[in-house]
Backbone as a chain_set.jsonl record, in Angstrom:
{"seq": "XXXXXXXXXXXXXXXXXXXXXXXXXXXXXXXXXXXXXXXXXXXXXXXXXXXXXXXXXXXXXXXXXXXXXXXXXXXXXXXXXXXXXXXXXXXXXXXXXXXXXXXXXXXXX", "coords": {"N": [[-7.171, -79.538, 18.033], [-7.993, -82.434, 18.509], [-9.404, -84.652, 21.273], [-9.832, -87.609, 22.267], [-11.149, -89.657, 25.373], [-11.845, -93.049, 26.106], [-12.435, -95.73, 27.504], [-11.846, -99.424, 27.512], [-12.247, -102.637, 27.528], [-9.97, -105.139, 29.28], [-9.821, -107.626, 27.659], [-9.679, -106.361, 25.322], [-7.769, -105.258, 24.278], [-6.213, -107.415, 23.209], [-7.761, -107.531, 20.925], [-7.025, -105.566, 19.474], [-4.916, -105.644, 18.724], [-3.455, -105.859, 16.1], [-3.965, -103.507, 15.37], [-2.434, -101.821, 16.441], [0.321, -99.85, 16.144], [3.323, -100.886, 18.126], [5.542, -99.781, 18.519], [6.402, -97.135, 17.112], [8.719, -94.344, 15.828], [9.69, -93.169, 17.809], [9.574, -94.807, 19.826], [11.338, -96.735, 22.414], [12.129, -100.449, 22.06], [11.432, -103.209, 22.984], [12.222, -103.494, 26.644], [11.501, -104.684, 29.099], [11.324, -107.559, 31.599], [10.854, -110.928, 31.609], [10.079, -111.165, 34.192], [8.848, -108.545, 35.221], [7.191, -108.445, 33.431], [5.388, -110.6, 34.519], [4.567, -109.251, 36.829], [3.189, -106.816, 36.403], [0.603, -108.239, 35.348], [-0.274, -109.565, 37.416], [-0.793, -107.352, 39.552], [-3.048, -106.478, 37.546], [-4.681, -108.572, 37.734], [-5.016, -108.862, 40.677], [-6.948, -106.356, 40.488], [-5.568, -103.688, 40.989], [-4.786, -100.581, 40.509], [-3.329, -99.329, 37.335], [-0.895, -98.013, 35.232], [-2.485, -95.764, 32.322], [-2.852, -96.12, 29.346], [-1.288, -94.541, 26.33], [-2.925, -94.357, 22.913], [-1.983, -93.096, 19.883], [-4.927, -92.39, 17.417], [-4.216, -92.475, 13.999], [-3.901, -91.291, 11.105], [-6.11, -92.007, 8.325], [-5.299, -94.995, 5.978], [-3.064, -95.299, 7.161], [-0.652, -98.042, 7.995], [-1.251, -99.204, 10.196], [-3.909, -98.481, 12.499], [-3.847, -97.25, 15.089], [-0.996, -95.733, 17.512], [1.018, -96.722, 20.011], [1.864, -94.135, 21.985], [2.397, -93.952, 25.408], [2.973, -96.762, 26.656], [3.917, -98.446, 25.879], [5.181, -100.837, 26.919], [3.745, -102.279, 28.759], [1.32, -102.89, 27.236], [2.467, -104.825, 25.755], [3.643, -107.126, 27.339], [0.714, -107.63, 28.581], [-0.523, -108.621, 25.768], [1.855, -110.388, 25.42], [0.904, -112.035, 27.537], [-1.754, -113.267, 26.838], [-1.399, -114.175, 24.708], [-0.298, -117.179, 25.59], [2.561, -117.147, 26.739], [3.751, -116.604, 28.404], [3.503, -117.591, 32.347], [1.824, -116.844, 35.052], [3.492, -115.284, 38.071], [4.716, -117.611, 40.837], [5.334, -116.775, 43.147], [4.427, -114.165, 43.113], [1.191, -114.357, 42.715], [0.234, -116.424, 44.3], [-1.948, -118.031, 44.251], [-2.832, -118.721, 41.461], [-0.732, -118.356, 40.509], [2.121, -120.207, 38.121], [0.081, -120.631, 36.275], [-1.36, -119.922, 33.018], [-2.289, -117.613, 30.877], [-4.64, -119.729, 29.598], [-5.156, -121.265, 30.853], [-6.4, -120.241, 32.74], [-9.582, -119.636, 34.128], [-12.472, -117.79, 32.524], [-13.709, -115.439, 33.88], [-11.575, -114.535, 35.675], [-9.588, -112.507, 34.717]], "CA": [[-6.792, -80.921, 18.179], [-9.574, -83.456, 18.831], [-9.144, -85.661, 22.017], [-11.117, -88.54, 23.6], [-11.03, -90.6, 25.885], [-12.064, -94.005, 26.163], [-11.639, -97.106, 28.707], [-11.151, -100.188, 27.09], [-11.961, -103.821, 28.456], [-8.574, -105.242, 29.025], [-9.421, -108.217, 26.369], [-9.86, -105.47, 24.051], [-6.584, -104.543, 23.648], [-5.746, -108.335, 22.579], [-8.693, -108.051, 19.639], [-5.987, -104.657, 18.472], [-3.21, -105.675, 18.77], [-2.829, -105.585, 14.626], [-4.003, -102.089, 14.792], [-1.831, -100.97, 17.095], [1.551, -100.19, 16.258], [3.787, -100.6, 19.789], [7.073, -99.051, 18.159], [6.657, -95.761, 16.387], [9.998, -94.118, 15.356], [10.098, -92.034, 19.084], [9.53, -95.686, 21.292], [11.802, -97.822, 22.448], [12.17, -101.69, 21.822], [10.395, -103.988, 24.312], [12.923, -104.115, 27.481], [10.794, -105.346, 30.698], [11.947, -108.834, 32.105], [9.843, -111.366, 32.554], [9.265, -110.541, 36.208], [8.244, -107.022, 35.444], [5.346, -108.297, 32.621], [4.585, -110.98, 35.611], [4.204, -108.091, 37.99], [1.73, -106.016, 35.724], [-0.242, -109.156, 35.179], [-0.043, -109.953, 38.872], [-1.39, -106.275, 39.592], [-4.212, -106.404, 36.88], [-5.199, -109.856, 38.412], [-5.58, -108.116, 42.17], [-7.502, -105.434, 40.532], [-4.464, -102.484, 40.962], [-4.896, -99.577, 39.419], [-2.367, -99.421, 36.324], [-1.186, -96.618, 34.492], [-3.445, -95.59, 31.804], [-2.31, -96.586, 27.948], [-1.786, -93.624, 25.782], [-2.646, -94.192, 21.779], [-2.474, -92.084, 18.828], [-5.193, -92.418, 16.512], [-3.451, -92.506, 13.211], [-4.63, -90.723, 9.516], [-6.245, -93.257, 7.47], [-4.498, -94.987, 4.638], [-1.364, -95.747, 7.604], [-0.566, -98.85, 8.316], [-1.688, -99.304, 11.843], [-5.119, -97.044, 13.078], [-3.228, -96.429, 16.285], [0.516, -96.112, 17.504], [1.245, -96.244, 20.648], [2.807, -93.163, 22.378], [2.885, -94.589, 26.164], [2.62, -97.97, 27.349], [4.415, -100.155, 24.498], [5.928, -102.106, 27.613], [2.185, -102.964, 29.181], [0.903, -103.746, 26.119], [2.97, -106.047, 25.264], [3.44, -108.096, 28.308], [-0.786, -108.172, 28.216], [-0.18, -109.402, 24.189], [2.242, -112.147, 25.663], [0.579, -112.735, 28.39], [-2.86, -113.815, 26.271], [-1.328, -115.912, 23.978], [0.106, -117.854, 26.658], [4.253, -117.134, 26.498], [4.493, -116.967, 30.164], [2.507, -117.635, 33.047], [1.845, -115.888, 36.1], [4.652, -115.65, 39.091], [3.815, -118.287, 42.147], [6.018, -116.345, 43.829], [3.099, -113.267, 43.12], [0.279, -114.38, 42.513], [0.29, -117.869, 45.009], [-3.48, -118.657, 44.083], [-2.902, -118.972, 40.083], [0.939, -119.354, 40.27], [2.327, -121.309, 36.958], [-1.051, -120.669, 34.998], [-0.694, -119.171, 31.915], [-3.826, -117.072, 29.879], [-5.474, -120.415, 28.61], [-5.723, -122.312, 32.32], [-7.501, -119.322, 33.725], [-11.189, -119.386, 33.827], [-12.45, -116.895, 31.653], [-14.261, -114.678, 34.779], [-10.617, -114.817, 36.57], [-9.045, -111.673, 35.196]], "C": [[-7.907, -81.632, 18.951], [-9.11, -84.35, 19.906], [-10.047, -86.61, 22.437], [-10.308, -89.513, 24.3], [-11.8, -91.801, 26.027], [-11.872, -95.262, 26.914], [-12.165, -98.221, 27.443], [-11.438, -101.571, 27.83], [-10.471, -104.534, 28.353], [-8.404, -106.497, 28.147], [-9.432, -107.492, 25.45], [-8.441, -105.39, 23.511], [-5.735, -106.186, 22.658], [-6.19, -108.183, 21.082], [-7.857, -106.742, 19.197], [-5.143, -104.86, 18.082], [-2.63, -105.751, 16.846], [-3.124, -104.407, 14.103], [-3.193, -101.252, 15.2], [-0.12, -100.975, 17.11], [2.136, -99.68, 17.786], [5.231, -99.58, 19.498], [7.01, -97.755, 16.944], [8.208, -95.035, 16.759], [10.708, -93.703, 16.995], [10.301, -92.951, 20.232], [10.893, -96.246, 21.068], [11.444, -99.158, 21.849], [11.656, -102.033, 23.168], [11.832, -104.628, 25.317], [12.631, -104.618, 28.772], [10.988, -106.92, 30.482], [10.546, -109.247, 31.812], [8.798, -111.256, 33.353], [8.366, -109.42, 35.887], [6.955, -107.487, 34.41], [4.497, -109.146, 33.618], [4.025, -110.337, 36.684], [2.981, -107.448, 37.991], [0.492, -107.291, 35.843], [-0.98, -109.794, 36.448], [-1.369, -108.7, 39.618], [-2.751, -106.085, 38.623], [-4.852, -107.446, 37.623], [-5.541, -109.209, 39.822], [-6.48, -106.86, 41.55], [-6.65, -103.827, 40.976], [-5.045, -101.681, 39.934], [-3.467, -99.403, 38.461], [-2.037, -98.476, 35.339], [-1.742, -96.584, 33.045], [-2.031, -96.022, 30.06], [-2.926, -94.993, 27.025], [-1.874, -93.761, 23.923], [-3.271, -92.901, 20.907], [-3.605, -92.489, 17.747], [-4.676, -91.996, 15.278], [-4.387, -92.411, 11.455], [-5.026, -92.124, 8.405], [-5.303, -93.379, 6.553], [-2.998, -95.519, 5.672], [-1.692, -97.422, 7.928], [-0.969, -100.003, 9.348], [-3.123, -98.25, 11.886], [-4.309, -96.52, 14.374], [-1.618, -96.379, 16.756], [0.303, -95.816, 19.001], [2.448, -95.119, 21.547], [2.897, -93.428, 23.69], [2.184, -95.742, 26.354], [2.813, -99.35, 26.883], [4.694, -101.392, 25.525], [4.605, -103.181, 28.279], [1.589, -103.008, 27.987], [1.243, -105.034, 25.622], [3.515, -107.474, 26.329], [1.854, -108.335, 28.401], [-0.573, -108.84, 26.865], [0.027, -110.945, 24.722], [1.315, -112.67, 26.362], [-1.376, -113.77, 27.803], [-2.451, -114.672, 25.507], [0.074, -116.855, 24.272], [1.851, -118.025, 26.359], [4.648, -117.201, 28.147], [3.21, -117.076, 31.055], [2.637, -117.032, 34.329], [2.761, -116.347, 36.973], [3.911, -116.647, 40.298], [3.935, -117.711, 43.291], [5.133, -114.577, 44.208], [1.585, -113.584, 43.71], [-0.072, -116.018, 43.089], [-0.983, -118.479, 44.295], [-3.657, -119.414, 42.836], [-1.001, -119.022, 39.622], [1.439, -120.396, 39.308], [1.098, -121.198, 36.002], [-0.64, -119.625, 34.203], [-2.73, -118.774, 31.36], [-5.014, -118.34, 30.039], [-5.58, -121.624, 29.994], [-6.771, -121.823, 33.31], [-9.114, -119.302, 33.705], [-11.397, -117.838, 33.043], [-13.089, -115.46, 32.75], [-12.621, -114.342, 35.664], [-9.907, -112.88, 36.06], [-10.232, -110.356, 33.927]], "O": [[-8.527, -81.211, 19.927], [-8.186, -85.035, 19.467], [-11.082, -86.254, 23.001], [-9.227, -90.026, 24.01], [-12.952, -91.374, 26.106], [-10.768, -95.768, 26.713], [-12.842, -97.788, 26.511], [-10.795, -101.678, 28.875], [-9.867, -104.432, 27.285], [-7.265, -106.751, 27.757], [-9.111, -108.073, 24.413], [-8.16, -105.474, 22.316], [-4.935, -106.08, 21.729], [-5.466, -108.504, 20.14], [-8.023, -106.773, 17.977], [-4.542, -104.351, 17.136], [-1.441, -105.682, 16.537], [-2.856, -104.034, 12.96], [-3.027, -100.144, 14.69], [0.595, -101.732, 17.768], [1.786, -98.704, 18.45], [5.74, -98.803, 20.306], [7.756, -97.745, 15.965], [8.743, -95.2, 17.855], [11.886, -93.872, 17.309], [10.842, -92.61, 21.284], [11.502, -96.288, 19.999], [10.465, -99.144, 21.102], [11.508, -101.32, 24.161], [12.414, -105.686, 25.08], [13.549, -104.971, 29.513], [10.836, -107.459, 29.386], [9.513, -108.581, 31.741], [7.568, -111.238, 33.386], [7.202, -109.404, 36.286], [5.849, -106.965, 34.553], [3.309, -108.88, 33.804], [3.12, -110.8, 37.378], [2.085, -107.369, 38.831], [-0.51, -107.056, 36.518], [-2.053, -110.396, 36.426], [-2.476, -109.016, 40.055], [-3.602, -105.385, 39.173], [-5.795, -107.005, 38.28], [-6.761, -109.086, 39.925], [-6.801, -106.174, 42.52], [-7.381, -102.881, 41.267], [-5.597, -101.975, 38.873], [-2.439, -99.353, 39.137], [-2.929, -98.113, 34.572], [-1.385, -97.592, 32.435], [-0.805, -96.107, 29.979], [-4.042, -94.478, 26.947], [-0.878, -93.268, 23.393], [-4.248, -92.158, 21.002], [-3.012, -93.148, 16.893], [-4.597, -90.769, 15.337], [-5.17, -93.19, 10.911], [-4.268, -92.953, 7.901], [-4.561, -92.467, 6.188], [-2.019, -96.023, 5.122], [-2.823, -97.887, 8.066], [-0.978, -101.232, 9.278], [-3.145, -97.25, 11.169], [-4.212, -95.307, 14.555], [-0.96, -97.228, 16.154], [-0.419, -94.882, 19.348], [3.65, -95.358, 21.668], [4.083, -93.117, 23.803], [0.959, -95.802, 26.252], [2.411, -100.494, 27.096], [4.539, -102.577, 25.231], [4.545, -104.411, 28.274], [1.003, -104.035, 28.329], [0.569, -105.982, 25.217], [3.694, -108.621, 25.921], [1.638, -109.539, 28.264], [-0.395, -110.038, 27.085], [-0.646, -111.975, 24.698], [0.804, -113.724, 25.986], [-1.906, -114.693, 28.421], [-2.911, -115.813, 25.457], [1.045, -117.134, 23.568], [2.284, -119.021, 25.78], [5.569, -117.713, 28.783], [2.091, -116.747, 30.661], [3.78, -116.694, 34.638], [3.051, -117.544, 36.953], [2.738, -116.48, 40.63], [3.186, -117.831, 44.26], [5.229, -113.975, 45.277], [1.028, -113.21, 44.743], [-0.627, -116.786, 42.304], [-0.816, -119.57, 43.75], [-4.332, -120.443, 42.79], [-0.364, -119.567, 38.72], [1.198, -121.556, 39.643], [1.209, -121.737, 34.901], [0.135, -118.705, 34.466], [-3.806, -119.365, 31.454], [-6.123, -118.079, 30.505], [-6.106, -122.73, 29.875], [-7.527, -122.34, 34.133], [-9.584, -118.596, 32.812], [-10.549, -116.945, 33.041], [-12.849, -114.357, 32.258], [-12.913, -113.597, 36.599], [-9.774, -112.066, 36.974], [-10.08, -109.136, 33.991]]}, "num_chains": 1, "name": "protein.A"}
């Protein structure tokens, strides 16, 4: 079995997001609040370390190139959070509080 690893800039994962299926048969459905994708976003923004995203590369010819096997819930709060569905907590993140993806300077996260 072939493994690699790879880091990832964290716009990267926006420019996948149509390769990457988040729900393979074994995940859940997307249940984190709000709060909890403002949290992650909050924590990427301070520079936190964040737990690592695990995908499958996936046999050509499927649908998707990758599926993910952990981290459907941080994926997809990063997803929303780029094309601006919520904006950061004020109540977190005081400095950028109420901004959303597309108010942020592009050096900001």
């Amino acid at each position: 079995m072939d493994r690699s690893h790879e880091t990832w800039p964290l716009v990267s994962i926006l420019h996948y997001k149509d390769e990457i299926n988040p729900t393979p048969e074994y995940q859940r459905y997307a249940v984190w609040s709000r709060r909890q994708q403002q949290l992650l976003m909050d924590s990427i923004y301070r520079g936190m370390d964040i737990p690592k995203l695990y995908l499958r590369e996936l046999p050509k010819g499927s649908p998707f190139k990758y599926e993910a096997v952990d981290g459907q819930q941080r994926l997809r709060a990063v997803w929303e959070f780029f094309e601006n569905n919520y904006a950061l907590s004020s109540q977190d993140t005081t400095d950028l509080g109420g901004m959303t993806y597309q108010d942020l300077d592009m050096d900001t996260l």
